[in-house]
N, C-alpha and C positions, 0 to 999 in steps of 0.2 A: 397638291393634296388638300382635301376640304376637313381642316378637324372639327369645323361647324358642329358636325353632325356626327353621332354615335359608331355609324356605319362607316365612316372615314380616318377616326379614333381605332376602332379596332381592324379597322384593314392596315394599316398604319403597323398595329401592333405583333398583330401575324407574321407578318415582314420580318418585323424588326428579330420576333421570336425565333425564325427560319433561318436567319444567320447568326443568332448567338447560341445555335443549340437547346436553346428550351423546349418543354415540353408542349407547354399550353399557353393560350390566354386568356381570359376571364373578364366580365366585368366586376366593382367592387361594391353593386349596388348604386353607383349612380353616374348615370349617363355619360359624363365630362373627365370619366378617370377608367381606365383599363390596367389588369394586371399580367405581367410575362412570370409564368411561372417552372422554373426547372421542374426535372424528376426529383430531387435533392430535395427541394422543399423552397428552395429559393427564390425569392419574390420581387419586381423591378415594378414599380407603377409609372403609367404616362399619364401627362394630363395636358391638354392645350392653354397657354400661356395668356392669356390677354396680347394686344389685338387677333390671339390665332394665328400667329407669324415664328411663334416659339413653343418649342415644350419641354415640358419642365417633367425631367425624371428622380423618381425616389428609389433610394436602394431599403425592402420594409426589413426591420431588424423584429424578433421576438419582444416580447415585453419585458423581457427581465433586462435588456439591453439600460434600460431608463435606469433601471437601480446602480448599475455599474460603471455609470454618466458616458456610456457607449452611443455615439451620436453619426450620424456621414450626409454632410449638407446635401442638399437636392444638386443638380447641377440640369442649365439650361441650356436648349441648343435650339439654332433657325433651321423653320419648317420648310425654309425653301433654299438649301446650298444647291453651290451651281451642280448641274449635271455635269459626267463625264461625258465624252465623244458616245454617241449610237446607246444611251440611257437615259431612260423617262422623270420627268419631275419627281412620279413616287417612290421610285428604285432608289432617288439619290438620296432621298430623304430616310428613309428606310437605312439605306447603308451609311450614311452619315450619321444616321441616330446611333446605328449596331457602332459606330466607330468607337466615338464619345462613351460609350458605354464599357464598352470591353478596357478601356483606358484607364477612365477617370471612375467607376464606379465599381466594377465588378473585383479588382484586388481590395477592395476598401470595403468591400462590402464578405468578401473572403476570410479578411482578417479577422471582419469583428466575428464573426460566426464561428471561428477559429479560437477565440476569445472564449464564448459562450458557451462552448461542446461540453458536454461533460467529461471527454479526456483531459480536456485541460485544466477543466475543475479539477479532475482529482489529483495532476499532476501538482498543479499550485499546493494543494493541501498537503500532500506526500513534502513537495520544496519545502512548506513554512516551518518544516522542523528544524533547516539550516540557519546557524546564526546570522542578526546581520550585523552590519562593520559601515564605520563612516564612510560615505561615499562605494561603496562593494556592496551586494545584497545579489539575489540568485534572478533571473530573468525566464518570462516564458513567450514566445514569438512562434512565426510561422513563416514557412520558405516553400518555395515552389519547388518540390522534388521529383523527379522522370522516374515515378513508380511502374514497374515493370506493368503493373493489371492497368492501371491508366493515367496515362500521361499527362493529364489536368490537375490527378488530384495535387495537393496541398499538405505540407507535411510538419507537425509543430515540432519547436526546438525548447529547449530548457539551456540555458547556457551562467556561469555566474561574472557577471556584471562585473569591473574594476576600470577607474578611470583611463585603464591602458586599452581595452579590450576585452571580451572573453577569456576565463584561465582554463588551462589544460590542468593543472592541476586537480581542480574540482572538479572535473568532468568524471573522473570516474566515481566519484560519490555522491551526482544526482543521480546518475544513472543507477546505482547501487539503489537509490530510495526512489526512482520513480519502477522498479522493477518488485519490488516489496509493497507498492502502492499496485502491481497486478498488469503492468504495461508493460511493453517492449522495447528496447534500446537499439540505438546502433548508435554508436562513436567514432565518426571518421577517423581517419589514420593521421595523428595531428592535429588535431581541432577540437578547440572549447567547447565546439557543439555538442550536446547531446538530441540525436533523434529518437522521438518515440510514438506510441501508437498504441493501440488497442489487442490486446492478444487474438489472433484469431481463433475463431471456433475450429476453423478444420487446419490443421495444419501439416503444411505443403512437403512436400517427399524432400523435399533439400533446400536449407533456408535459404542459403548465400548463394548466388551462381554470378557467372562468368557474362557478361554485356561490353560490344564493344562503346567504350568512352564518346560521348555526344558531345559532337564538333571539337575534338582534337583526338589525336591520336593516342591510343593507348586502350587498356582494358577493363573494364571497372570491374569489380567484387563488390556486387551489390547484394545488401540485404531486402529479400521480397517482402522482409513484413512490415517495412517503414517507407519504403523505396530508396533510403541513404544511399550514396554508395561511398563502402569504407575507405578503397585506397583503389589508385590507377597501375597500372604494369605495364611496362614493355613490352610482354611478352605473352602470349594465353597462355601458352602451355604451363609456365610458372604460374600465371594468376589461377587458373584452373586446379593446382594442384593447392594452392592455399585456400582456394575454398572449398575444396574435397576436406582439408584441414578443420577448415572453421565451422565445417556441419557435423565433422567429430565432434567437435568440442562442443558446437549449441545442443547435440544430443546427448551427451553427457550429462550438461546441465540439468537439462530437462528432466532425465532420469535418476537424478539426484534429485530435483527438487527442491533447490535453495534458488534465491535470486541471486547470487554471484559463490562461483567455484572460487575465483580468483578476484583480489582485490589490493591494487596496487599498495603501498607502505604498510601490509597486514601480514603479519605470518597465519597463514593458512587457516590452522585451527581458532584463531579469534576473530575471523570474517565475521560470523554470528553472534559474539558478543557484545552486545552496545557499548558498554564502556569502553571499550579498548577501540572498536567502532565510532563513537564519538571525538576519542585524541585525533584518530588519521583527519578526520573532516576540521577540525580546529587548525590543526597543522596546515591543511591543503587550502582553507579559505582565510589563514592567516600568509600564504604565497608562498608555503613552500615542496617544494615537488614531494609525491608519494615515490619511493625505490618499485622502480616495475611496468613501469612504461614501456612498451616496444617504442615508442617513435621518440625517445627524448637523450641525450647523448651524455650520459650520466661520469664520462670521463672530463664534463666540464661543471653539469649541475648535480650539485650532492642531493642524494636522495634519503627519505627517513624511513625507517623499519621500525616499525612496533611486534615486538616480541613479547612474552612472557617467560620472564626466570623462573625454570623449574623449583618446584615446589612453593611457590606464591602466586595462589593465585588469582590476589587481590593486586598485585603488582604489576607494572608494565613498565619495560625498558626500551627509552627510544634511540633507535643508531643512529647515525649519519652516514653514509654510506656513497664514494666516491671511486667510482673504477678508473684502473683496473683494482684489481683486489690487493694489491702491493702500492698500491698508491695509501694515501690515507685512510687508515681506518682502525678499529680499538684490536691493537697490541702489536701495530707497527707505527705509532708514532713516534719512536725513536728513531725512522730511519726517512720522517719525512723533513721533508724544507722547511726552514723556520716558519715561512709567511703561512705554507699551507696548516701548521699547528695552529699559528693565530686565526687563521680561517675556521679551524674547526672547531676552536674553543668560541669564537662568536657565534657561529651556529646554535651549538649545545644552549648558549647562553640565548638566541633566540625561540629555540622550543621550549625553554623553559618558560619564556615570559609567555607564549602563546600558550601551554597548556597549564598557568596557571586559574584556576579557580577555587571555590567553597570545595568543600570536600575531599581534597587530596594533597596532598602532600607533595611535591617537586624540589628535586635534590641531582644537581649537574655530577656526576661523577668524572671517573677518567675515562670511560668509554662510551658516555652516552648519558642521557636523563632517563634520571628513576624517578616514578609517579605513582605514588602507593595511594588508595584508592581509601576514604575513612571507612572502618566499617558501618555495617547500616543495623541501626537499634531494632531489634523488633517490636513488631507492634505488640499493643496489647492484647 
């Protein structure tokens, strides 16, 4: 292939554009450089390398990429790898550039764009309200999800960071604040991930349905408005009938009108209270489980419940809560094992250090920690 010439450069680029699914190609205004442009907006420049033996492709990133030192080196590849059997010098060249391409540029050039969106922007913003912690702080990424509308796209995660891995703990209360931030969730079934996405404008007669599992066996319960999919089954007919389940419950929501009905270590009626809203998240991003997980096995991990004592209700009492219900818990510690009372009085003694701060008050009782809230002076 001759990239000498203009006319060689863009036949080159046609090619190249035909096997990666793009839209179009372009010049960029001069001679020695052509652009591959998606429908998306996505943009691949070629240029011919000195001696004209190589070319040197760029993945173009927006301009605000520069401000957030968002960078993806060029990467070079030869104008002349060998042909396959009964294929032309240009075809190899062409498919050898789409190779190099779809490899080393195109997730890297995914990501940052992933980066840049403004879902992710507002997701980050919605995150920044979460404390951070030495070495722990919340995280935003993107993973390749098998969205039922298309199979390519790309699907961001919020997860929070700890030197062990992602915690399931906190997962239910990014998703709490990236859903109050106006996005969508899905929380796999056991995993720190949170997915999210853009609310759609029209939205689809039944959020979750039934797909069979991609390349293994079993049945996913996938959510259509992120492409997650929540949990795998044995069975359809049993997954079919939990997501007849869970498009009850996301229609509820919906017709409610809060971002969470349910919010694990909260009683009910203080989901929408900040204050009491703010302990669970201290608690959860201080490592310890919220009471109310389906997938977490609470006959071994004690889980915390924030309630409020009737008639305070500046007050909040935090449980510790270990199944079955005759196991450990406030007003049958007389009938538990010694070791398991010294477990629960460390516990106590660890909420309390986690929900110490300015303005409250924290005091370990016999059945739990009390955190009376200072009152607030009014202004003038």
């Amino acid at each position: 292939m001759d990239l000498s010439t203009p006319a060689g450069l863009e036949s080159l680029a046609r090619d190249v554009a035909e096997q990666l699914g793009a839209q179009h190609t372009e010049q960029d205004g001069t001679p020695d450089r052509v652009r591959i442009i998606y429908a998306d907006g996505r943009t691949l420049e070629l240029a011919p390398n000195r001696p004209r033996t190589r070319i040197t492709i760029t993945a173009v990133l927006p301009e605000q990429a520069a401000a957030q030192d968002l960078t993806i080196e060029p990467i070079t590849v030869t104008s002349h790898p060998r042909p396959r059997p009964s294929e032309t010098q240009d075809k190899a060249t062409a498919r050898h550039t789409a190779d190099h391409i779809r490899r080393r540029l195109l997730p890297q050039q995914a990501a940052a764009l992933s980066w840049l969106s403004a879902t992710v922007e507002r997701a980050r913003t919605a995150l920044s309200a979460l404390p951070d912690r030495p070495g722990e702080r919340w995280a935003v990424a993107d993973l390749p999800a098998p969205h039922p509308r298309s199979l390519d796209q790309r699907c961001p995660i919020a997860w929070w960071h700890t030197p062990v891995g992602e915690s399931r703990a906190v997962a239910p209360f990014l998703a709490d604040l990236l859903r109050r931030a106006g996005l969508v969730t899905t929380e796999p079934h056991g995993c720190g991930y949170v997915f999210f996405a853009e609310a759609p404008t029209e939205y689809p007669d039944a959020r979750f349905h039934v797909a069979p599992a991609p390349g293994r066996a079993g049945w996913d319960l996938v959510d259509q408005l992120t492409g997650a999919p929540v949990h795998t089954y044995d069975d359809a007919e049993w997954a079919e009938g939990v997501a007849e389940s869970a498009n009850r419950e996301d229609e509820a929501a919906r017709h409610a009108g809060v971002p969470s009905l349910d919010l694990p270590g909260l009683w009910s009626h203080l989901i929408d209270k900040d204050q009491f809203r703010a302990l669970a998240v201290e608690l959860a991003t201080a490592g310890h489980m919220p009471y109310g997980l389906a997938d977490v096995d609470y006959t071994q991990t004690p889980g915390f419940l924030i309630l409020e004592p009737g008639g305070e209700p500046e007050v909040a009492r935090v449980a510790r809560l270990l199944e079955p219900w005759g196991s450990i818990r406030p007003g049958d510690r007389r009938e538990a094992p010694a070791q398991e009372v010294e477990r629960f009085d460390k516990d106590l003694e660890a909420y309390a250090r986690a929900l110490a701060a300015p303005g409250r008050t924290v005091t370990i009782t016999a059945d739990g920690v009390r955190v009376a809230f200072d009152p607030v002076t009014p202004g003038p």
